[in-house]
C-alpha positions in Angstrom: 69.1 6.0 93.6 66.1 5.8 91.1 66.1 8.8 88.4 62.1 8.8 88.4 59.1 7.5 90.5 57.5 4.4 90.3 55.8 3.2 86.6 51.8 3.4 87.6 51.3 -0.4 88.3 49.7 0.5 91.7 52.9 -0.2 93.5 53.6 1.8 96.6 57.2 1.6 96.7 59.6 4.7 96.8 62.8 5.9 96.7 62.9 8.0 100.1 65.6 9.5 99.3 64.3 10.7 95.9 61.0 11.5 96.9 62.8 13.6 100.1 64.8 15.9 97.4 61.8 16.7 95.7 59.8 17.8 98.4 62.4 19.6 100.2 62.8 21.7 96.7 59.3 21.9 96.2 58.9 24.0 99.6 62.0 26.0 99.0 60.7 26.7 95.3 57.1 28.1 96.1 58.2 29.5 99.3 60.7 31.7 96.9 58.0 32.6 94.5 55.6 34.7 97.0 58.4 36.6 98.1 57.8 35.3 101.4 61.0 33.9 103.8 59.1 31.7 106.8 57.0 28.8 107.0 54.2 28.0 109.4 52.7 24.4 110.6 50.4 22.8 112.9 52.7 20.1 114.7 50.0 17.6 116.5 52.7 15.0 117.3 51.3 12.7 114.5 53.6 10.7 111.9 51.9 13.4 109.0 52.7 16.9 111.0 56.1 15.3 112.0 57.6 14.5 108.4 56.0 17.6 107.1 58.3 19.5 109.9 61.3 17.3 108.9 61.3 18.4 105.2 60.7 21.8 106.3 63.9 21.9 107.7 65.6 20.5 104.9 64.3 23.1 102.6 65.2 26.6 104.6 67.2 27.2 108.1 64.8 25.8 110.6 64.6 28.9 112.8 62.0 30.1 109.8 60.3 27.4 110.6 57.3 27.5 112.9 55.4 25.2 114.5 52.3 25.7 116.1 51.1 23.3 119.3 47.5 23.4 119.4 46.1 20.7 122.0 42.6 21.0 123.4 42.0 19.8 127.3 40.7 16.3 125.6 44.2 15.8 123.8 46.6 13.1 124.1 49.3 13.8 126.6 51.5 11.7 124.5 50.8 13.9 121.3 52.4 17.5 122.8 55.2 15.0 123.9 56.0 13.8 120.9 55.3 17.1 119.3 57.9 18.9 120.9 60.0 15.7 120.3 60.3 17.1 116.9 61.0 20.6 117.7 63.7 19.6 120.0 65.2 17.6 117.1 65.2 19.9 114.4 65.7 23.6 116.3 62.5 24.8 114.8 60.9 27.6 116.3 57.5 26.8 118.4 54.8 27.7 119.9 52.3 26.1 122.2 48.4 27.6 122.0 45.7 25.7 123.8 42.6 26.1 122.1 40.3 25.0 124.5 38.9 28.5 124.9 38.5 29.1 121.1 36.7 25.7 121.3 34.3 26.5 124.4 33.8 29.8 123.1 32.0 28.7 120.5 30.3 26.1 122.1 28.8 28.8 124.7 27.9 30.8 121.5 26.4 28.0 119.6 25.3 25.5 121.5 26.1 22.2 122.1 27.2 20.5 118.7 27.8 16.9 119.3 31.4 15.9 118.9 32.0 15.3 115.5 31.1 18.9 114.6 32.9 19.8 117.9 35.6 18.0 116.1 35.1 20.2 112.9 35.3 23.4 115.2 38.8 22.5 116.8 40.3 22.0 113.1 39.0 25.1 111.7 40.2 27.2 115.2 43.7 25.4 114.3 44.1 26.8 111.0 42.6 30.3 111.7 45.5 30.4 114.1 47.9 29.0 111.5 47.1 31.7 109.0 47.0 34.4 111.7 50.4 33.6 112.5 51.5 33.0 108.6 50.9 36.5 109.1 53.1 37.5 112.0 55.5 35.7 110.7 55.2 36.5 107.2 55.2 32.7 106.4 53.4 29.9 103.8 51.3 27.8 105.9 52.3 24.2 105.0 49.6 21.4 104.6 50.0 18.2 106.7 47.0 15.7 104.6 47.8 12.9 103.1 46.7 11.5 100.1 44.9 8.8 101.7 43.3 11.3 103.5 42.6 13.5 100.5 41.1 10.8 98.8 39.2 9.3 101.0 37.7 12.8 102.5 39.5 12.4 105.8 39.4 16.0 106.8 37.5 19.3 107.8 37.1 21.7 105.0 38.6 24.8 106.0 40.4 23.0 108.9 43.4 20.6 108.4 42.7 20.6 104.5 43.4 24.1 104.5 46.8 25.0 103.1 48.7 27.3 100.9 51.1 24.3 100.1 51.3 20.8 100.6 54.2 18.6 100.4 52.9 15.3 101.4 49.3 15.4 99.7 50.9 12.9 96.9 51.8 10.6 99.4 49.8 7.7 100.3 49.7 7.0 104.5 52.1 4.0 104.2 54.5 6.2 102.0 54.4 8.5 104.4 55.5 6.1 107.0 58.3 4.8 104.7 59.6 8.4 104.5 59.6 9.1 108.2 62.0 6.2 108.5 64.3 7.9 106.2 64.0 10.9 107.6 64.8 10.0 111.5 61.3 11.0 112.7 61.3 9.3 115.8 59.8 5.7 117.0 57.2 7.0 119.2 55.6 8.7 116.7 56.1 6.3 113.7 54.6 3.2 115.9 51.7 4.7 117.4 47.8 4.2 115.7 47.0 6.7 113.8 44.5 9.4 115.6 43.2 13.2 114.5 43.4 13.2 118.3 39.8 15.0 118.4 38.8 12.9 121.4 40.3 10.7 123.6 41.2 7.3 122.3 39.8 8.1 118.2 41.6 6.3 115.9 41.5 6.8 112.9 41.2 3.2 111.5 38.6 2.2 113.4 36.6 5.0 112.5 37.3 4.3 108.6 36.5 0.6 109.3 39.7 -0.8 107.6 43.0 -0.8 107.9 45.4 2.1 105.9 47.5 -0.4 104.7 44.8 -2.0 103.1 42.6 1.2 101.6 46.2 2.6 100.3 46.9 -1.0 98.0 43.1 -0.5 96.8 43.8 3.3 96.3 47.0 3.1 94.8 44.9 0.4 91.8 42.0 2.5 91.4 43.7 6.1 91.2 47.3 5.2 90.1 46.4 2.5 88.0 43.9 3.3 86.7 41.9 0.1 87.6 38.4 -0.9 86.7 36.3 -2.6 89.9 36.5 -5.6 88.2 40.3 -5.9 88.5 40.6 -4.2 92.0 38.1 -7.3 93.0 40.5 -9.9 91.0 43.1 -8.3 93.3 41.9 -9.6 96.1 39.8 -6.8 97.2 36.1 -7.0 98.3 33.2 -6.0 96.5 32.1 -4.1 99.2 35.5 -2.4 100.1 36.2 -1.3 96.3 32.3 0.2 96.7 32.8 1.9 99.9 35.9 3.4 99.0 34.7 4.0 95.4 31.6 5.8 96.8 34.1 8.1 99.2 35.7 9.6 96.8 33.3 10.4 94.4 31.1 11.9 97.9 34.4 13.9 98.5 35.3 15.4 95.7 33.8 19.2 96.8 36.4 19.1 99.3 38.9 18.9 96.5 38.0 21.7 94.6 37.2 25.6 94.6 33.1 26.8 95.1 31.4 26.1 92.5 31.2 29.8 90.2 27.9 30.1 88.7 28.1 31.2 85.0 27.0 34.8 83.8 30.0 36.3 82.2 31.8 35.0 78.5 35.2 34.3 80.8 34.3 33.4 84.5 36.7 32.2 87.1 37.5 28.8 87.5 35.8 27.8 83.8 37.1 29.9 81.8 39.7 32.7 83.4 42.3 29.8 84.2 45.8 30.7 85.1 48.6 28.5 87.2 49.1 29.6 90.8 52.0 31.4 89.6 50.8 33.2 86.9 52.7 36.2 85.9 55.0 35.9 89.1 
């Protein structure tokens, strides 16, 4: 077992075992420092969800851990089954909300949306349950985005990038995969094309227009590495890849950051009145 990660050479190798130990004791560690004693999740019966609800029991007794089933009428049979695959596995508590009349609530409300904001709508109803029942339960709701994801912008604001922790977001979506291996999430879930399962038959790489394992080698260069364009191009990579994914990122970044605070004060938050998370706790 390797004593440290990877140097930053762009490599996406891990030590699973490693990078399990950490994350299990990164949950258990901020779950300790807000007092609280439960943790919360969405559980779509994707490979992200699923290793999230795998460390989760690692780090505390997994009947403090809940999962939340939130399918809409469009979503994937397969998906609930393989979401309550998981909970079967690990002994977690769960729940199953449809969300179809959150969803068609709105809908009635404000009109018809088209379906990628219709898409945008189903995320955020997912989380405002998630944080209802962090509530209930007097949990941490736990992130489920990668770091492709992250990165790339793959998410709703206020929907599935919402979070109060995140144990995967450092993980690229192959090392993700690498980890579910490790971690015994089962084959059904680790083999199937990746999908937010918005709408029937979306998946996510075609969407993108490349392939993850692909955008996470290029990633991996330009963020890890540090890499100029010019190497990431000598690396086999396309001009136009390296500028499409470049160009995501930068586009992105407001979804990686607080509001913007305009400045009237001598110490205003987020500029100048800067403290860690757990400041003083």
């Amino acid at each position: 077992m390797t004593d440290a990660p990877a140097p930053l050479d762009g490599s996406l190798e891990l030590d699973p075992e490693w990078t399990a130990r950490i994350l299990t004791r990164f949950i258990d560690q901020e779950l300790h420092r807000t007092g609280l004693t439960d943790l919360v999740l969405g559980l779509s019966g994707g490979i992200d969800s699923a290793v999230v609800a795998y460390l989760a029991a690692r780090a505390i007794e997994p009947r403090r851990v809940h999962a939340c089933l939130m399918p809409y009428r469009a979503s994937s049979e397969d998906s609930l089954s393989d979401a309550r695959k998981v909970v079967a596995e690990l002994g977690i508590d769960a729940e199953t909300i449809d969300i179809t009349p959150l969803v068609d609530g709105f809908e009635k409300t404000a009109g018809s949306v088209g379906r990628t904001r219709l898409g945008n709508v189903m995320a955020r109803a997912r989380m405002t349950l998630l944080y209802d029942r962090s509530v209930e339960h007097g949990a941490l709701v736990l992130g489920t985005s990668n770091k492709t994801e992250l990165l790339l912008g793959y998410g709703t604001l206020h929907g599935d990038l919402a979070s109060a922790i995140n144990p995967i977001g450092d993980l690229y979506k192959t090392q993700v995969r690498h980890l579910a291996g490790h971690l015994g999430v089962p084959d059904s879930i680790r083999r199937k094309p990746p999908s937010a399962d918005l709408w029937p038959d979306q998946n996510d790489e075609e969407e993108l227009g490349f392939s993850y394992a692909e955008v996470d080698r290029l990633l991996a260069l330009l963020i890890d590495a540090r890499a100029s364009r010019a190497t990431a191009i000598e690396a086999g990579f396309t001009p136009e890849l390296v500028d499409g994914v470049t160009r995501r990122i930068v586009r992105s970044q407001f979804k990686r950051v607080p509001p913007v605070i305009a400045k009237i004060s001598t110490r205003s938050i987020g500029s100048d009145f800067r403290y860690p998370r757990d400041w003083m706790t």
